[in-house]
C-alpha positions, 0 to 999 in steps of 0.5 A: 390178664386172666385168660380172658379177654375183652369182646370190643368191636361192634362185629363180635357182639353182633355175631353173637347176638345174630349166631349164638346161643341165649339163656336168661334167668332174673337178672341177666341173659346170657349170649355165647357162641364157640371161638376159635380161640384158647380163651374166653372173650367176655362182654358186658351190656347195659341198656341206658332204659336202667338208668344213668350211668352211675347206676349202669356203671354199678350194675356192671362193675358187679357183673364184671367181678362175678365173672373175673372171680369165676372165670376158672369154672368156664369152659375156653374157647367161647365168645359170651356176653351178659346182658343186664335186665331191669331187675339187676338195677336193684339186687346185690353182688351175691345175686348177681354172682349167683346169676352168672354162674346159673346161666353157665350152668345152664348153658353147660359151660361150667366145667365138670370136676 
């Protein structure tokens, strides 16, 4: 694993959603709050208003990778979520990628060189 791990259980989502912070931009929002932890839990949601589940599924396979492949530049210790908007059903890996790392800059949680 990478240092991250997966939030799962319906009680974190929800204390994110109900206690944490929110920052959007075109494509995605993201939710985060401080863990207790030396790692980041991530999660990835997807409402089924953007289609079936082949779409979802594309949709967040690309949300997935775009964290993965920046999750070094994250600040630890925080519990995030990125939530899928109906504009992401139609844009590209790129947009996406650049998505998430606006909303972590954004919430200051890009780490400073």
């Amino acid at each position: 694993m990478y240092s991250n791990e997966s939030l799962k259980s319906n009680k974190d989502f929800r204390r994110v959603y109900d206690k944490g912070k929110s920052f959007a931009n075109k494509y995605l929002v993201m939710f985060y709050i401080k863990n207790n932890f030396e790692f980041n839990r991530v999660g990835f949601s997807i409402s089924k208003k953007l289609g079936k589940a082949v779409i979802r599924n594309k949709i967040k396979r690309r949300m997935k990778e775009s964290y993965r492949l920046n999750s070094c530049k994250f600040e630890k210790g925080y519990d995030i979520i990125f939530l899928a908007r109906m504009n992401a059903k139609s844009t590209d890996f790129d947009k996406i990628e650049s998505a998430v790392l606006h909303l972590g800059k954004l919430a200051g949680l890009i780490k400073k060189r």
